[in-house]
C-alpha positions in Angstrom: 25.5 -0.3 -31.3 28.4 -1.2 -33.3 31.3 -0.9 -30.6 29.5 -4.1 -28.9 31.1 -5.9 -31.9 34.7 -5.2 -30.8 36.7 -8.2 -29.8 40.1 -8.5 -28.4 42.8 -9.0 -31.3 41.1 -6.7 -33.8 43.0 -4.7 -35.4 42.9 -0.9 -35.5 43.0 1.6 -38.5 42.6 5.2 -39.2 41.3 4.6 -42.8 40.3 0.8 -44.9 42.2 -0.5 -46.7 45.4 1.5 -44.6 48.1 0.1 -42.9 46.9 -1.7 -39.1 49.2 0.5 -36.7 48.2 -1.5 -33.5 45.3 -3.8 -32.3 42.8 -3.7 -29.5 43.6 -5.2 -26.3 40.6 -4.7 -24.7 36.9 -3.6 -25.0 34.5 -1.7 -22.1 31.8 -0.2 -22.7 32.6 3.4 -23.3 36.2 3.1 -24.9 38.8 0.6 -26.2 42.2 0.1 -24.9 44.5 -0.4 -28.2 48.3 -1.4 -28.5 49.7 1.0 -30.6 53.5 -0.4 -32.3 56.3 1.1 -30.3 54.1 2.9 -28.1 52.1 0.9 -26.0 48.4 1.1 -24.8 45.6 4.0 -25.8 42.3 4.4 -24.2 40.5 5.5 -27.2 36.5 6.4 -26.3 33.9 4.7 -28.5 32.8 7.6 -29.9 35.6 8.1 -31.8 35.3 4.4 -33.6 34.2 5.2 -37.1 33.5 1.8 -38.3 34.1 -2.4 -37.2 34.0 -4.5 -39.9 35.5 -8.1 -40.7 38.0 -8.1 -37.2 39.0 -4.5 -38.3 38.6 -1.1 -35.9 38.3 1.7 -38.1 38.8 5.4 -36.0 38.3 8.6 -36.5 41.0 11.3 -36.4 39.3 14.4 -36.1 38.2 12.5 -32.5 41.5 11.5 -31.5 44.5 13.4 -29.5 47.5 15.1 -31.0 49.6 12.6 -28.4 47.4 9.2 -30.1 48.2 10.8 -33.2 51.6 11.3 -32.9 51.8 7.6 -31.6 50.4 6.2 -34.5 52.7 8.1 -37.1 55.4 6.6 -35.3 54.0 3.1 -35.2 56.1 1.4 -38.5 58.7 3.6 -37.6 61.7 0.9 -36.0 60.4 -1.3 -39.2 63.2 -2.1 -41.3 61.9 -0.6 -44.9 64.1 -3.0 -46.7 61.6 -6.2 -45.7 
């Protein structure tokens, strides 16, 4: 199954070709713990991995929680926009 190709250090996307708002920290075998910017760790379950390709975790958002999603909105947000 594909979530067996998840490594440490990959990062983590809702959509390709988007903006990486975090990366996983670690892998099990039903869910991955991902480091979100400014928000800390997730346990995200496998089932809600839409895609892993080329060291990038792709999710889904209709599987995820309102309080992952609000974490991930909020991920670029202490970013200065001038840089």
């Amino acid at each position: 199954m594909q979530h067996q190709n998840i490594r440490e250090g990959f990062d983590v996307f809702l959509h390709d070709g988007g903006h990486a708002f975090g990366a996983v920290r670690e892998a099990r075998k039903n869910e991955i713990v991902v480091y979100i910017e400014n928000a800390g760790d997730f346990r995200v379950p496998v089932s809600a991995v839409k895609e892993v390709d080329s060291e990038k975790v792709v999710l889904d958002r209709s599987k995820l929680s309102p309080i992952l999603l609000e974490a991930i909105a909020r991920a670029h947000s202490r970013e200065d926009p001038r840089i």
